[in-house]
C-alpha positions, 0 to 999 in steps of 0.5 A: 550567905543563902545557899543555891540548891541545885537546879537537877533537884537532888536537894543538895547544893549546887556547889557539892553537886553538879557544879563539880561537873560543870566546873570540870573538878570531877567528872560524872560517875554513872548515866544518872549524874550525868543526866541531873549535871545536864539538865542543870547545864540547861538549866544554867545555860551552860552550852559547852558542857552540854556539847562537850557530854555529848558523845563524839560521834553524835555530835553532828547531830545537833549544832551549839545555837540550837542548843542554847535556843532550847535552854534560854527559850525555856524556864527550867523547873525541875527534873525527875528521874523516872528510872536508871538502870545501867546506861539508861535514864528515863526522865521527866523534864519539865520547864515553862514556856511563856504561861505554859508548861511542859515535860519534856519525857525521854529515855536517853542511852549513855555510852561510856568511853576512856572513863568518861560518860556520854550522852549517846541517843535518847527515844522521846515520849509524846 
């Protein structure tokens, strides 16, 4: 039995890594977990996660099919965190589109609430 290393690039197993999160064994326990459990659930195709970390005021800002447009129209490659220092995570994602490849680089902001973190907002860089 091969095992999967995780898509967020921690160089640990899926399975005792973000599939804790995805699962909803466990719930993320700094900004940065969060972030590399999202980015697998792009990676993954995993849209309710993905909806489901995002803060409930933000929300209205983005509908379920755009999100799984985003994450099947692109090869995930993989993910790099650039820094993380209290509720923000500047991080490079890169993925492939057709024969091009791309990096997706953003600083994202994490609110925490009733013990749980969110994704609150996040500044691209271009």
């Amino acid at each position: 039995m091969s095992i999967i290393s995780c898509a967020c690039c921690s160089g640990n197993p899926y399975a005792e890594c973000c599939q804790i999160y995805h699962a909803k064994a466990a719930v993320p326990q700094t900004p940065a977990q969060l972030m590399r459990s999202r980015y697998s659930a792009y990676a993954l195709h995993l849209i309710d996660y993905l909806w489901d970390t995002t803060h409930p005021s933000k929300r209205y800002l983005y509908h379920k099919a755009d999100m799984e447009k985003w994450a099947k129209d692109n090869h995930w490659l993989r993910l790099e965190i650039v820094v993380a220092h209290k509720e923000v995570v500047e991080f490079k994602a890169f993925y492939q589109q057709g024969l091009r490849e791309f990096v997706h680089h953003e600083r994202s902001v994490f609110k925490k609430e009733d013990g749980k973190w969110y994704y609150f907002s996040g500044d691209h860089f271009h």
